[in-house]
N, C-alpha and C positions, 0 to 999 in steps of 0.2 A: 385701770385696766385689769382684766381679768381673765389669768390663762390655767390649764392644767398643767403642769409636770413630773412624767414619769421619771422614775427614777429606781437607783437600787444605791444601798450605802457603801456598796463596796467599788463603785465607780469613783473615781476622782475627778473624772466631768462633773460629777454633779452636783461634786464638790468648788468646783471652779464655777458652777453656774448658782450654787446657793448663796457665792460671795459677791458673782457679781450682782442677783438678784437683792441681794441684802444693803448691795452699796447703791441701787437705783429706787430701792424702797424709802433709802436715807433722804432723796431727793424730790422722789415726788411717789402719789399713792399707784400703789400694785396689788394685785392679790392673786398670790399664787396659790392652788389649789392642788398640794402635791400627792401624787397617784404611784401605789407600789407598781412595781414592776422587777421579776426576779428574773436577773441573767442567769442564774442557777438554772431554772426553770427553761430557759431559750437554750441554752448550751447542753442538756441532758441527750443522751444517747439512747435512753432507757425507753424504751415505746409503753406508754400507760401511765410513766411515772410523773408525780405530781410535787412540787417544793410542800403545797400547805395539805397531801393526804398521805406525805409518808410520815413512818412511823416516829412517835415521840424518840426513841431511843436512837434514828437515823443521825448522824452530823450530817448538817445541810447547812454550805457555808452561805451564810448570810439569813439565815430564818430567826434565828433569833433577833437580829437586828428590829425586823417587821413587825415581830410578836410584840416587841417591847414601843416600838413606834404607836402603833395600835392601840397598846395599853394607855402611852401617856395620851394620845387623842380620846380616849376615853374619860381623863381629867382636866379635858382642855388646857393641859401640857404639853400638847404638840408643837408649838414654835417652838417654844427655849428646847426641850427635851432633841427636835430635829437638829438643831443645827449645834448643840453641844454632839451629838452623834457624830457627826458629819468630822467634827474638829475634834475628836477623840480619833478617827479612823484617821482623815488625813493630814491632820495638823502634828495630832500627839503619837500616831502610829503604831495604838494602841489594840490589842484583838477585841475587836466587838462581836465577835463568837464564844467571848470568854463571860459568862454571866456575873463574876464580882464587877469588871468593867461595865458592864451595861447599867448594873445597880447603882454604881458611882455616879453614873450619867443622870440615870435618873435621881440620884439624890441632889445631884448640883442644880436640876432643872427644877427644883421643889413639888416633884412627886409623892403622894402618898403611899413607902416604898410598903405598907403591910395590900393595901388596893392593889399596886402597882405588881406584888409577885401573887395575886391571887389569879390578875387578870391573864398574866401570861401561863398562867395552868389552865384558862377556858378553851377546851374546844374547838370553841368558835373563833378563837382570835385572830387564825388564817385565813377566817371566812373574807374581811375585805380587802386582803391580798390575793386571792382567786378571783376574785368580782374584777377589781382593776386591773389584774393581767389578761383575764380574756377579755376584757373590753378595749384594752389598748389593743391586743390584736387583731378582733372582728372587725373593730372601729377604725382603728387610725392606721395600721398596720406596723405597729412599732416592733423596733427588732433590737433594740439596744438604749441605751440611757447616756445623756438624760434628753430626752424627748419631749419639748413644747408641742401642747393642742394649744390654738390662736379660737377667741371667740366665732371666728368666721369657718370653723374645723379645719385651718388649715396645719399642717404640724411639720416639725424638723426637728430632727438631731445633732443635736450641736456639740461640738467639744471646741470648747475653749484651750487657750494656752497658758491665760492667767486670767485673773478676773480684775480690771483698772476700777479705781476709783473715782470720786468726786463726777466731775465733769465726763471725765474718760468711759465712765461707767454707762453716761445718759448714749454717750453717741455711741457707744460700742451696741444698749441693749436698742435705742433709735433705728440702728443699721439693720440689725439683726427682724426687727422688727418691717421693717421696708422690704428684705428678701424674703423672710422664710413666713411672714402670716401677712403681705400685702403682694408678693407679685409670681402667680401663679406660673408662670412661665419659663419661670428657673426651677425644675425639676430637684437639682443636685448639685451643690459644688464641693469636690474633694482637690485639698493641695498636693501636688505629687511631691513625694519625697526626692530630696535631690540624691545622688546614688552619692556612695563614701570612695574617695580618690584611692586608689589601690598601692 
């Protein structure tokens, strides 16, 4: 099967959906096709401003992340390079705004680091982080991460609580599968919070 998901690396859903996507990969074939997506960029106040057209010299928390994603997809280094990302931010708790950490990343995921910091000086590197954020907009109308599109367009925002394994994994990603890309009829389910005894 074959879905997109957006995403941003400084989500920890996405983080819980890349472990459990990773444990139902272990089981049977999946191919996620995952798509930036900047909460920087939804959460801005600024009218005009942009995560991939402000200036080099801006801290914009979470662009560097992208640039460096980008890069290693550029060496078809994107699987290991994502999800050591992913377990750098939420596993090791480490700043992936910090460029020696993104470097380490990329040197564990066996990037070409002389490629690898040339590509994040191009330019263009934000160019397919702007493409996939307006298109998750126009298109799916996504407002948050991490966000499945279903081959049939249908899409949901999922946050998990943890990500099960083995078995647990097939019927959790099964289930999921049943409501949010097979039965258009369920618009939206949110768990209400139970209020704290005073």
């Amino acid at each position: 099967m074959e879905f997109e998901l957006y995403y941003d690396y400084l989500c920890p859903f996405v983080y819980r959906a890349s472990l459990l996507l990773a444990n139902v990969a272990a089981e049977r074939p999946i191919d996620v096709q995952w798509r930036y997506f900047s909460l920087a960029q939804v959460n801005t106040k600024e009218e005009g401003w942009t995560v991939w057209a402000a200036s080099a010299a801006e801290q914009v928390r979470g662009r560097l992340a992208f640039k460096a994603a980008e890069a290693a997809r550029r060496q078809d280094r994107f699987d290991p390079f994502h999800a050591n990302l992913l377990g750098a931010r939420h596993q090791d708790r480490l700043d992936i705004d910090d460029a020696k950490v993104v470097e380490q990343v990329a040197e564990e995921s066996g990037l070409d680091l002389e490629r690898f910091r040339h590509d994040l000086d191009d330019p263009a590197i934000l160019d397919a982080l702007a493409r996939d954020h307006k298109n998750a907009v126009a298109t799916h109308g996504v407002f948050g991460t991490p966000t499945f599109v279903f081959p049939n367009g249908a899409s949901a925002y999922i946050r998990l609580a943890e990500a099960p394994t083995g078995a647990g994994a097939l019927q959790l990603f099964d289930s999921l599968l049943a409501i949010a890309a097979d039965e258009p009829r369920v618009l939206e389910i949110k768990r209400p919070t139970r209020p704290s005894p005073d």
